[in-house]
C-alpha positions as a Markdown table, in Angstrom:
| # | Residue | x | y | z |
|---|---|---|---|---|
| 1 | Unk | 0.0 | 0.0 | 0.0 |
| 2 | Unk | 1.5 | 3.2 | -1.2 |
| 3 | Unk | 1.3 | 6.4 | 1.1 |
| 4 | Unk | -1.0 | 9.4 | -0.7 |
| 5 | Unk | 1.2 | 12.3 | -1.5 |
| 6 | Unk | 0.5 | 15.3 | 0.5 |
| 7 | Unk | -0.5 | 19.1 | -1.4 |
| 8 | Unk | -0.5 | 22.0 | 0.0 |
| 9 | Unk | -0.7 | 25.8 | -0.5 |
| 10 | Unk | 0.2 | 29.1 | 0.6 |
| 11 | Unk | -0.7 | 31.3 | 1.2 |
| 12 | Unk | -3.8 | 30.5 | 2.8 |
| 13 | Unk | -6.1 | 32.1 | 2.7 |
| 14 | Unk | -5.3 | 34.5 | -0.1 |
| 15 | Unk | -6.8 | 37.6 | -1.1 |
| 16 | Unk | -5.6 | 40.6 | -3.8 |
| 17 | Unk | -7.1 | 43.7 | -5.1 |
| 18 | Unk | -8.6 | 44.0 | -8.2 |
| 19 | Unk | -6.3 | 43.5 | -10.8 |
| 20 | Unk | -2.9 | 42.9 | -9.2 |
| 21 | Unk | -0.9 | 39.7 | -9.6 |
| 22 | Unk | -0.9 | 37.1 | -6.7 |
| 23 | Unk | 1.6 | 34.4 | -6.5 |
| 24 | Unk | 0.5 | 30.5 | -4.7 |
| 25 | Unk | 3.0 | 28.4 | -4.1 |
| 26 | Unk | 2.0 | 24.2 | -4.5 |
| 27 | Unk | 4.2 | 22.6 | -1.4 |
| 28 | Unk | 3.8 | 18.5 | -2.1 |
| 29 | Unk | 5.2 | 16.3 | 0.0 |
| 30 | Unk | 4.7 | 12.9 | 1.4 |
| 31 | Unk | 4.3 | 10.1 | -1.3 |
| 32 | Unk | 6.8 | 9.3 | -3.7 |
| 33 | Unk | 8.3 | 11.6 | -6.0 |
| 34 | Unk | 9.1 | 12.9 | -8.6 |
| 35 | Unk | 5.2 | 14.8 | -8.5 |
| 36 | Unk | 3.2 | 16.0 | -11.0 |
| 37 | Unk | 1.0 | 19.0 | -10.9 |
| 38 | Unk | -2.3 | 20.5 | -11.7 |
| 39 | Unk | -4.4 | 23.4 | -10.7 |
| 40 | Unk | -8.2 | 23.4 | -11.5 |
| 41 | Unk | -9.8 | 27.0 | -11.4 |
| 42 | Unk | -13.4 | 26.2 | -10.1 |
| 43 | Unk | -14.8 | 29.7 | -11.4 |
| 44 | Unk | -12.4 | 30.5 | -14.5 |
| 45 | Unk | -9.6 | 32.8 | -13.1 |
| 46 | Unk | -6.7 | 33.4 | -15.3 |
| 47 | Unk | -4.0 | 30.6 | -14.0 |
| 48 | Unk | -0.1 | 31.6 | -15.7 |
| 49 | Unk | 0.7 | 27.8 | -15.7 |
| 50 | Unk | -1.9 | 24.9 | -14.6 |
| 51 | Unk | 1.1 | 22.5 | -13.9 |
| 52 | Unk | 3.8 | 24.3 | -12.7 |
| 53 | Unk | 4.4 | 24.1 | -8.9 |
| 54 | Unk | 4.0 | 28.0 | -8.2 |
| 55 | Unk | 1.7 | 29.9 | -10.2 |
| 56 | Unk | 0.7 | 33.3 | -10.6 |
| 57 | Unk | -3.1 | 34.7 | -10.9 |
| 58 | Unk | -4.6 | 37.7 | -11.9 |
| 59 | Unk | -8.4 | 39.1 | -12.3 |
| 60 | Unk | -9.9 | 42.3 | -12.9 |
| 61 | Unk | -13.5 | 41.3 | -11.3 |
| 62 | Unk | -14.5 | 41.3 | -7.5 |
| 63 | Unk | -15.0 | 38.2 | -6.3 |
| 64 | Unk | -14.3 | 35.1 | -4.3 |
| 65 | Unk | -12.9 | 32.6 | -6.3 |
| 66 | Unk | -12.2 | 29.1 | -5.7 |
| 67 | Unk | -9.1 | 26.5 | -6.7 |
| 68 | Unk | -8.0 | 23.2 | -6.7 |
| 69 | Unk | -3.7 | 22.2 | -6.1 |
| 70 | Unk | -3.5 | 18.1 | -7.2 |
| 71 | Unk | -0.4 | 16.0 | -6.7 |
| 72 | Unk | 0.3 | 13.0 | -8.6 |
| 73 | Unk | 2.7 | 11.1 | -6.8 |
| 74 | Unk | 5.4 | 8.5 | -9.1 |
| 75 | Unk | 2.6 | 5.4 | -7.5 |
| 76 | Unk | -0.1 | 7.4 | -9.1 |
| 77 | Unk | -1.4 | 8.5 | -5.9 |
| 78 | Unk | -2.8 | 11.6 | -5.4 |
| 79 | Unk | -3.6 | 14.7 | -2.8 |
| 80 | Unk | -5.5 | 17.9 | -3.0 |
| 81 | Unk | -5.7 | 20.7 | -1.6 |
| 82 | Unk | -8.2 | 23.5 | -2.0 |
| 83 | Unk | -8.1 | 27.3 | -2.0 |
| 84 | Unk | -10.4 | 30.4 | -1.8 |
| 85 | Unk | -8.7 | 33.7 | -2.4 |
| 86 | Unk | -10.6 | 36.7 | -2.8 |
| 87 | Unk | -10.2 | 39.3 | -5.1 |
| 88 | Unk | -11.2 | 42.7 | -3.3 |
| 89 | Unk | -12.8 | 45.9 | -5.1 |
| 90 | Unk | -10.5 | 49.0 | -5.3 |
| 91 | Unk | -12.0 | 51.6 | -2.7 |
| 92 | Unk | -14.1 | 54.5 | -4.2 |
| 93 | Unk | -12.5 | 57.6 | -3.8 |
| 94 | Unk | -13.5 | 61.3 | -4.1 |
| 95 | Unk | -12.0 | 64.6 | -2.8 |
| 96 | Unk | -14.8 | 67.3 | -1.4 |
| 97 | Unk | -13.6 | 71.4 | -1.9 |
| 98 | Unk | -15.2 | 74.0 | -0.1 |
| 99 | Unk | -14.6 | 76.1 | -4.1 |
| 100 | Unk | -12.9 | 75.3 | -7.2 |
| 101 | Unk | -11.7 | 79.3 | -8.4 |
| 102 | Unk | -10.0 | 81.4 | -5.8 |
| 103 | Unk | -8.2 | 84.7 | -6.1 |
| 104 | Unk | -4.7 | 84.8 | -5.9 |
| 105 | Unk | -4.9 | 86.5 | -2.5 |
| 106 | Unk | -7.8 | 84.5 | -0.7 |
| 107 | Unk | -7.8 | 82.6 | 2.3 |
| 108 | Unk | -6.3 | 78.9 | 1.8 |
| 109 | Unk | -9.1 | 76.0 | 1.8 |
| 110 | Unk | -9.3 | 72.7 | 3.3 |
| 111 | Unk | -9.7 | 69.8 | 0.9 |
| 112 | Unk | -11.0 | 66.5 | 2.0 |
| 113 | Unk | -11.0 | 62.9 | 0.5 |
| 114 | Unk | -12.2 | 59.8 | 1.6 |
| 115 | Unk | -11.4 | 58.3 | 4.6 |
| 116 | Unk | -9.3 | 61.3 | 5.9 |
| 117 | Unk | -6.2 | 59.1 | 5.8 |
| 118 | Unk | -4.5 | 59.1 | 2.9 |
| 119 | Unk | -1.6 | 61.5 | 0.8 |
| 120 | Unk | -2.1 | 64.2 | -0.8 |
| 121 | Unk | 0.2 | 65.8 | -3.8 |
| 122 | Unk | 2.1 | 67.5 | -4.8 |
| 123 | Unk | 3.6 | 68.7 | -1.8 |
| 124 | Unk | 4.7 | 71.2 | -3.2 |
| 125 | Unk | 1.2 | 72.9 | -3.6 |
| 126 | Unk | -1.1 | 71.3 | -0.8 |
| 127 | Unk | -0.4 | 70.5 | 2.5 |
| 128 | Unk | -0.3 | 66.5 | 4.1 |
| 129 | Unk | -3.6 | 67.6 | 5.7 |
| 130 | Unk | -5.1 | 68.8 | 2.8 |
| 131 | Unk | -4.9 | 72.6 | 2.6 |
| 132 | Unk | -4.3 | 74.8 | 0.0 |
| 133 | Unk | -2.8 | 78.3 | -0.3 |
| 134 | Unk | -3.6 | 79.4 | -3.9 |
| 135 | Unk | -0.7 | 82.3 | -3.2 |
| 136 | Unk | 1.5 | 78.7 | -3.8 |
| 137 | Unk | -0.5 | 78.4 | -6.6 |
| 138 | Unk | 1.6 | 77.7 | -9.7 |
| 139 | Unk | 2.4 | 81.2 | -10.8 |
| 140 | Unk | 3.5 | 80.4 | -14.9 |
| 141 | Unk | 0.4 | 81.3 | -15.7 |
| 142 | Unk | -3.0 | 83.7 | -14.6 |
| 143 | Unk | -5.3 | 82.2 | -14.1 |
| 144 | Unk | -3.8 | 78.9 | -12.7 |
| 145 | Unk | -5.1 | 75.4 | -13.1 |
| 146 | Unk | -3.7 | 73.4 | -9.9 |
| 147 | Unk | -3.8 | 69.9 | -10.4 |
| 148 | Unk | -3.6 | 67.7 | -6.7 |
| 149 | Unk | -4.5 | 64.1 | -6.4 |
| 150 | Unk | -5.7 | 62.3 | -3.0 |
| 151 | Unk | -4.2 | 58.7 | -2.8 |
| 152 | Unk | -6.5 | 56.4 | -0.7 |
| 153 | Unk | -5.5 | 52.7 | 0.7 |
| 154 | Unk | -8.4 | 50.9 | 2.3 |
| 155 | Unk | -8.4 | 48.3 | 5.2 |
| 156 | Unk | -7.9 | 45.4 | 2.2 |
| 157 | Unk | -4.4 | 47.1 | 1.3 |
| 158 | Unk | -6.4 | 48.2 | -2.2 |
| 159 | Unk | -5.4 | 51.7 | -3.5 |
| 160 | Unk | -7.0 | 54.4 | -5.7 |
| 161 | Unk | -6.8 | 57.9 | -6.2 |
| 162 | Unk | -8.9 | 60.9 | -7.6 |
| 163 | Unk | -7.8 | 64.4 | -8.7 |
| 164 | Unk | -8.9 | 67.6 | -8.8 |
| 165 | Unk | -8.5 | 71.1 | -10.4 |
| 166 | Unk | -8.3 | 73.9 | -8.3 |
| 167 | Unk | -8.0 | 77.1 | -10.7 |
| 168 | Unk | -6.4 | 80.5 | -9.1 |
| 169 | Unk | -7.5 | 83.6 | -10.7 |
| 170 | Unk | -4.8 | 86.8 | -10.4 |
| 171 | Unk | -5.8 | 89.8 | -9.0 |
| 172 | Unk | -6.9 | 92.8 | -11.0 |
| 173 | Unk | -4.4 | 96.0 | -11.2 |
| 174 | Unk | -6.3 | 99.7 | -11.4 |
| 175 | Unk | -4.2 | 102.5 | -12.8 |
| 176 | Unk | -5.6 | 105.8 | -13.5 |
| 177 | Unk | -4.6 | 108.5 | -16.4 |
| 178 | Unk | -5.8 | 112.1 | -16.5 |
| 179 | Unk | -4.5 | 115.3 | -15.1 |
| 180 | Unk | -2.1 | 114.4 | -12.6 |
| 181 | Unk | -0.9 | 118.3 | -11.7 |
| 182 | Unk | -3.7 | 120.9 | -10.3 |
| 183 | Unk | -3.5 | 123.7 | -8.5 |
| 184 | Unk | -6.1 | 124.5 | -5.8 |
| 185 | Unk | -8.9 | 126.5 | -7.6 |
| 186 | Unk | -8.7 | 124.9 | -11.2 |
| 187 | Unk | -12.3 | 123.4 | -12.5 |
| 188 | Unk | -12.9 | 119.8 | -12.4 |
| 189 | Unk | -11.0 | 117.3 | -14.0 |
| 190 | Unk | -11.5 | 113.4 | -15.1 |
| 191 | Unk | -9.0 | 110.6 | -13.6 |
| 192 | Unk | -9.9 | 107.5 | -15.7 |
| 193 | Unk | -9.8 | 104.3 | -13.8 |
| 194 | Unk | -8.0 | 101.2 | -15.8 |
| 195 | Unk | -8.8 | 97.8 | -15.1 |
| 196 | Unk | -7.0 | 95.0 | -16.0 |
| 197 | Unk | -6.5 | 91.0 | -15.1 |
| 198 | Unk | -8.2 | 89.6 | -12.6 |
């Protein structure tokens, strides 16, 4: 009577995010070598060898999926061992501003995004909290389109990000022409006002 090979794999259990690769690794042992190898994909997941002994898997849909590891000892004999790994959903994320346009001078704003924990960028322009100055605003050109992202990893370890565009108008210059000299009892004059930017 010839002992039953043993199969086994790890790690278990297994889960991934929505299309990122996963690697299971087919330990057999017991029995009588040399093995051979087969994994059976219950629910059709995309399997980068069925017979080799560690195998790599990747899907783009949410789900729980479920897979088989067989040995086939030199005797014939065989073991199995079964899997679940779930493929988790990327989190949804969105950023919330108080405003879109602000003047070059305003007040900074607070941005927020979801779960309150994650990076913002670039640094260079919004703070790790969230806040922006538009006077660090990109200044190349009026008005400004300010591009930031929020990058959001959820309890499963999945990752997403959003962006948004905060635009920065300048702020309007006044200069005035007309008679600039006048003596005390001279009539009226007009001072024109000029308005330009902003």
């Amino acid at each position: 009577v010839n002992e039953n090979p043993i199969s086994s794999i790890t790690p278990a259990p297994a889960a991934i995010c929505i299309s990122k690769d996963l690697t299971l690794d087919g330990k057999p042992s017991k029995g009588t070598s040399p093995y051979t190898q087969l994994w059976t994909d219950v629910d059709a997941i995309s399997i980068s060898s069925k017979t080799a002994q560690t195998i790599t898997i990747n899907t783009p849909n949410a789900k729980t999926y479920s897979l088989a590891y067989t040995v086939t000892d030199k005797n014939g004999c065989t073991g199995t061992d079964n899997i679940s790994v779930t493929v988790n959903a990327l989190p949804n994320v969105s950023i919330t501003a108080p405003k879109t346009t602000l003047c070059r001078k305003d007040a900074a704003i607070t941005l927020s995004g979801t779960g309150n924990s994650g990076t913002w960028s670039p640094n260079t322009i919004v703070s790790s909290t969230g806040s922006f100055d538009p006077q660090d605003a990109d200044v190349t050109e009026d008005p400004s389109k300010n591009a930031i992202t929020y990058t959001y990893t959820d309890a499963n370890g999945c990752t997403n990000s959003a962006s948004i565009d905060i635009t920065v108008m300048p702020m309007p210059s006044v200069t005035l022409t007309g008679n600039t000299t006048a003596c005390i009892y001279d009539g009226s004059f007009k001072i024109t006002p000029n308005l330009n930017g902003g």
